[in-house]
PADREN-910072 format. One line per field, with one value per residue (C-alpha): residue number from 1; chain; x, y, z. Coordinates in nm, 2 decimals. Layout:
N
k <- c(NUM_...)
c <- c(A_...)
xx <- c(X_...)
yy <- c(Y_...)
zz <- c(Z_...)
! end
This chain:
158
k <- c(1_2_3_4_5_6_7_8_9_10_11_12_13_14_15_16_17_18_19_20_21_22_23_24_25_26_27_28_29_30_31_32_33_34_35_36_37_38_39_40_41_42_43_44_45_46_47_48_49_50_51_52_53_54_55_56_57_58_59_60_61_62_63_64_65_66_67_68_69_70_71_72_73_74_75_76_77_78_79_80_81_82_83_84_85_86_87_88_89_90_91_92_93_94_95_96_97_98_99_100_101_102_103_104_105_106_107_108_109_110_111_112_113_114_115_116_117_118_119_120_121_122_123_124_125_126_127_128_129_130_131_132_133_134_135_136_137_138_139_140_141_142_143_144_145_146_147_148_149_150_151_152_153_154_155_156_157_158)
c <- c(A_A_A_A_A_A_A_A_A_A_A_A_A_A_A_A_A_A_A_A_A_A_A_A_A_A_A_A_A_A_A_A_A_A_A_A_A_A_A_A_A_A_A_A_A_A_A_A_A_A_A_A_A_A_A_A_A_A_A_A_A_A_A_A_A_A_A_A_A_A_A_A_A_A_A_A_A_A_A_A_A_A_A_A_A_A_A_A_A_A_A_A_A_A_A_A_A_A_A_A_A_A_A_A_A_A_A_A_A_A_A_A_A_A_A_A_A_A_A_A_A_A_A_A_A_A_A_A_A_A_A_A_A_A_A_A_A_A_A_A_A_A_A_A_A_A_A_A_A_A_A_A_A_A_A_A_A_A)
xx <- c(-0.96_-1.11_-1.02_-1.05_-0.99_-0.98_-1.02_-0.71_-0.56_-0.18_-0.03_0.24_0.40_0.66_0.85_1.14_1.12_1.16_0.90_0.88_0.62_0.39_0.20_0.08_-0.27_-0.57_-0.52_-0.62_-0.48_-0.59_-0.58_-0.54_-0.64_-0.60_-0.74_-0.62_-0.87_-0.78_-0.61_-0.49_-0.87_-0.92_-0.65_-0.75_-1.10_-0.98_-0.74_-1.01_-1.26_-1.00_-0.84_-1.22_-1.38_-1.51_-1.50_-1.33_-1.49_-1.56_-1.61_-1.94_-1.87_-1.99_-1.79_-1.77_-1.35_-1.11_-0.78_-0.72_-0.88_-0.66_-0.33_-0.12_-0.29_-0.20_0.05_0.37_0.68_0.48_0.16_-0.15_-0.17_-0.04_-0.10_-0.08_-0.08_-0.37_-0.46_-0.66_-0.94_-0.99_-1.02_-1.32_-1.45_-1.76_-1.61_-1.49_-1.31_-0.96_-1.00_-0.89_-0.71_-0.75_-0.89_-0.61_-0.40_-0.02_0.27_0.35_0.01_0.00_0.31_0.33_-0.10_0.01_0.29_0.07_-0.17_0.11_0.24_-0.09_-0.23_0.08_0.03_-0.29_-0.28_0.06_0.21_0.42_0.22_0.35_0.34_0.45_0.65_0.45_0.43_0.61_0.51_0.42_0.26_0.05_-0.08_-0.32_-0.57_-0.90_-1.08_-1.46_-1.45_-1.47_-1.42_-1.52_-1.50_-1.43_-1.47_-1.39_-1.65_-1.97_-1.88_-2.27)
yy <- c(-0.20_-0.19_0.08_0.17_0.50_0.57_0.92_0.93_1.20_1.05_0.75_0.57_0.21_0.04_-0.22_-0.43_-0.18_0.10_0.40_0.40_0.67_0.90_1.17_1.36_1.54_1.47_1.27_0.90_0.57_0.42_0.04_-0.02_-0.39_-0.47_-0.73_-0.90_-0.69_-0.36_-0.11_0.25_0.39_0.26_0.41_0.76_0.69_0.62_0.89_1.18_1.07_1.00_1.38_1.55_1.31_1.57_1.39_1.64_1.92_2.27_2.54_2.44_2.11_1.95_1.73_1.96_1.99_1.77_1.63_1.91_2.17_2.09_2.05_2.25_2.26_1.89_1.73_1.55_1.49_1.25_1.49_1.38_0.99_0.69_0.41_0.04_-0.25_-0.51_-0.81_-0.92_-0.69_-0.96_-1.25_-1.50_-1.64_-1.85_-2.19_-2.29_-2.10_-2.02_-1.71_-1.81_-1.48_-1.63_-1.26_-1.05_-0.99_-1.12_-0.88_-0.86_-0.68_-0.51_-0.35_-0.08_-0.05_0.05_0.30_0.43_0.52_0.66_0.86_0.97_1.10_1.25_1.43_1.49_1.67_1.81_1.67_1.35_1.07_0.82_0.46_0.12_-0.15_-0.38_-0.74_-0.62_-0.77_-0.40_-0.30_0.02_0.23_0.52_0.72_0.67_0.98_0.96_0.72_0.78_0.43_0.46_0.18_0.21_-0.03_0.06_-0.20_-0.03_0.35_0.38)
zz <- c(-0.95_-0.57_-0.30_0.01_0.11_0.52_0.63_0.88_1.13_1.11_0.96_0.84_0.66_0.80_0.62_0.82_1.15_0.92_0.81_0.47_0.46_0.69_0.70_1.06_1.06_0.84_0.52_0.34_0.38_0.03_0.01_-0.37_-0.52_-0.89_-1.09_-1.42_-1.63_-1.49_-1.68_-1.68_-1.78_-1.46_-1.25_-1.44_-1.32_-0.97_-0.98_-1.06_-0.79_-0.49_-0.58_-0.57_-0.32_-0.05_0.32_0.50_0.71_0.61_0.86_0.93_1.01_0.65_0.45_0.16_0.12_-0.09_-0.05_-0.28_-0.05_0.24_0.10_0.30_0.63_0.76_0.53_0.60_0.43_0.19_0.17_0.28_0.13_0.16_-0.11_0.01_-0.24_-0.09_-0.30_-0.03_-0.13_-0.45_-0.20_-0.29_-0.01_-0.12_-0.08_0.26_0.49_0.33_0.10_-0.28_-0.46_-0.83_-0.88_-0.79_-1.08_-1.10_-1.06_-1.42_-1.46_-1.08_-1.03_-1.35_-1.22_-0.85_-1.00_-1.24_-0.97_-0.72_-1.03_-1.14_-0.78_-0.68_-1.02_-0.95_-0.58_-0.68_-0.40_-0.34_-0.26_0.01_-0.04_0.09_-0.11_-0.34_-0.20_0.12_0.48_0.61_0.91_0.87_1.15_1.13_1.33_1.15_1.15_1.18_1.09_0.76_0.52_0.16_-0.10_-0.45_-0.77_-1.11_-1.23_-1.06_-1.21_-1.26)
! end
């Protein structure tokens, strides 16, 4: 499981014209891929470090707050996060130009993975969680704050 978390000051998804979720002030913007091997260890994993990761300022300037340590200050109807599905964070691109997704897994395994996660964060922060629509065209918008872009992969935990 791969994501990428943006550090963002607003955002929002919009699916057919309409805003399915949004948030204004500081928050994340997670992009969320899942492979065919992932499982719900892995969501746990993810869940644990996106709830503790500590990329937002104190009040000395340091990155030394949480999600968790902000909740209240800047959150929207949907909290402070919005979850995207991407399965183009899987895409091979060794051979020739046109990016092969063999890795991404197939809705059967994605779809209960990219609930599990909303579930689980939501649960997590103790806050709803906003989200976009799983294999939707969307069209997502957001301030990046910092910027601030971390990757995360369930397969390098070390």
């Amino acid at each position: 499981m791969r994501i990428v978390i943006q550090r963002a000051k607003g955002a929002n998804v919009a699916i057919n014209g309409h805003i399915n979720a949004e948030f204004t002030g500081l928050g994340y913007v997670i992009l969320l891929g899942i492979e065919s091997t992932d499982s719900i260890e892995d969501v746990d994993w993810l869940v644990r470090k996106v709830a503790a990761l500590r990329v937002f300022d104190d009040e000395k300037g340091v990155m030394n707050r949480s999600i968790m340590d902000i909740a209240g200050e800047h959150e929207g109807a949907d909290g402070n996060i919005i979850v995207i599905s991407q399965f183009t964070l899987y895409a091979s691109y060794k051979k020739g130009n046109r990016p092969s997704w063999l890795r991404a897994a197939t809705h059967d395994i994605s779809v209960p993975l990219y609930e599990a996660f909303i579930e689980r964060l939501s649960a997590a922060i103790g806050r709803p969680v906003g989200h976009g629509e799983f294999g939707a065209d969307m069209k997502v918008s957001l301030t990046n704050d910092g910027p601030v872009t971390i990757i995360m992969d369930t397969k390098n935990k070390e």
